[in-house]
C-alpha positions as CSV (number, residue, x, y, z in Angstrom):
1,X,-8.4,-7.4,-7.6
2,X,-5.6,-4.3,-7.2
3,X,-3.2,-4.9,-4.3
4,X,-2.5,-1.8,-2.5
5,X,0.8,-1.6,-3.5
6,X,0.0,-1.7,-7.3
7,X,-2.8,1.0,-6.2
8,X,0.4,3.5,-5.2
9,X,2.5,2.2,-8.1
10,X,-0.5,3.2,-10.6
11,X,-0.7,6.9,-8.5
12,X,3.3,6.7,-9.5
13,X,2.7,6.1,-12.9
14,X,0.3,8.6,-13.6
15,X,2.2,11.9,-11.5
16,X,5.8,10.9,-11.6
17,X,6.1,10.5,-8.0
18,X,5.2,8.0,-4.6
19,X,2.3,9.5,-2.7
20,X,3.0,11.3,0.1
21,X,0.9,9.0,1.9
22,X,-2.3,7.0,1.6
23,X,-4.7,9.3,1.8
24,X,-3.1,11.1,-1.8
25,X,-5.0,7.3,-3.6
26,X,-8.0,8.6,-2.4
27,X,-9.0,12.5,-2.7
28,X,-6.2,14.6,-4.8
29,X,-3.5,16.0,-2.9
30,X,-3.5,19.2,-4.6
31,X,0.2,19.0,-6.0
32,X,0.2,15.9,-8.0
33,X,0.1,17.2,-11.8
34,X,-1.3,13.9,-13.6
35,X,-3.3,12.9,-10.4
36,X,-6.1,10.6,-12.3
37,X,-8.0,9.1,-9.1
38,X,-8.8,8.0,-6.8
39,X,-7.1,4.9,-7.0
40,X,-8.8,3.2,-3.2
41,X,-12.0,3.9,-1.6
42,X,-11.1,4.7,1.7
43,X,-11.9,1.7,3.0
44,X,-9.2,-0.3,1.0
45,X,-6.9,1.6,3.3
46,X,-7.6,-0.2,6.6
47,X,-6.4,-3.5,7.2
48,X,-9.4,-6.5,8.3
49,X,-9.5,-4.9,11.4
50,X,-9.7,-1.8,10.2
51,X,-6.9,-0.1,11.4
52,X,-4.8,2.0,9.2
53,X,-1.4,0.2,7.3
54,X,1.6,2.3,7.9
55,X,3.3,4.0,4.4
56,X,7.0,4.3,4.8
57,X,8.6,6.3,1.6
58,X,10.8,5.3,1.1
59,X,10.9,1.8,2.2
60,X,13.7,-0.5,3.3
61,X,15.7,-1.6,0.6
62,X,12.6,-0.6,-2.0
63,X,10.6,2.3,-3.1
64,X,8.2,1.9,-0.1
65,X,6.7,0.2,2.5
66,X,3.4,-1.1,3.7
67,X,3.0,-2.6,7.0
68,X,0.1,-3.4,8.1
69,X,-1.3,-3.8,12.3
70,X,-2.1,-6.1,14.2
71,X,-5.2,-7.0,15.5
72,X,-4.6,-5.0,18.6
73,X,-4.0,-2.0,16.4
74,X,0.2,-2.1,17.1
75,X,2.3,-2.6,14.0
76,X,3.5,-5.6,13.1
77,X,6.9,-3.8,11.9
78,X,7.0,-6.0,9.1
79,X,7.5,-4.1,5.9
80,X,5.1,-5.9,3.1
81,X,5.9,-4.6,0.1
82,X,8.9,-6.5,-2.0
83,X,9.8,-5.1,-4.0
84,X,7.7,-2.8,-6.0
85,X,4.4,-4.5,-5.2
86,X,5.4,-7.9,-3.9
87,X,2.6,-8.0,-1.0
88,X,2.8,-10.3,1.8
89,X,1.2,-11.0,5.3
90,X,2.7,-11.5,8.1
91,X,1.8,-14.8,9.9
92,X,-2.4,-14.7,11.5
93,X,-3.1,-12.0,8.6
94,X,-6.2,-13.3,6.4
95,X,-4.6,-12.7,3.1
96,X,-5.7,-13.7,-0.7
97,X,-2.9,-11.4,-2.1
98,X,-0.4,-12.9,-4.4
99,X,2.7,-10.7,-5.6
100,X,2.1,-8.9,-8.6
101,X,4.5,-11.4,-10.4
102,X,1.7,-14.1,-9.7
103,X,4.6,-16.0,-7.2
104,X,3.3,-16.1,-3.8
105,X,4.8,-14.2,-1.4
């Protein structure tokens, strides 16, 4: 299974750029020459409580960030991207995601 985070570095790949958010891996932003989607179902972009992660382009210290909420819906204000597709969870997240090394995060 795609993590996220390789689901926008595939979008990269393909147009040359970062999405401008989320929502670009799902329906075509309209300016992304290359755009060869979607890359999520819209559901892939909530988090097991199904609020939305936050996208930060760019990140801190990498490309971009992916945080995702809490269970109450606040952010967690962890970045989880390192780097370039590295995914981890902060502590109480139900996670199977490993980085896309294979070393977990």
């Amino acid at each position: 299974m795609q993590t996220l985070a390789e689901k926008v570095q595939q979008y990269e790949m393909d147009t040359g750029s970062l999405p401008e958010s989320l929502d670009a891996l799902v329906a075509n932003p309209g300016n992304a020459a290359g755009w060869l989607g979607p890359y999520a179902k819209p559901a892939e972009l909530k988090d097991p409580w199904n609020h939305a992660y936050e996208y930060r382009v760019p990140g801190e210290g990498q490309a971009f960030d992916l945080i995702p909420t809490t269970w109450s819906g606040r952010s967690a204000g962890i970045p989880t991207a390192w780097p370039r597709g590295c995914v981890s969870t902060p502590p109480g997240f139900p996670t199977t995601e490993r980085c896309a090394d294979r070393w977990a995060c």
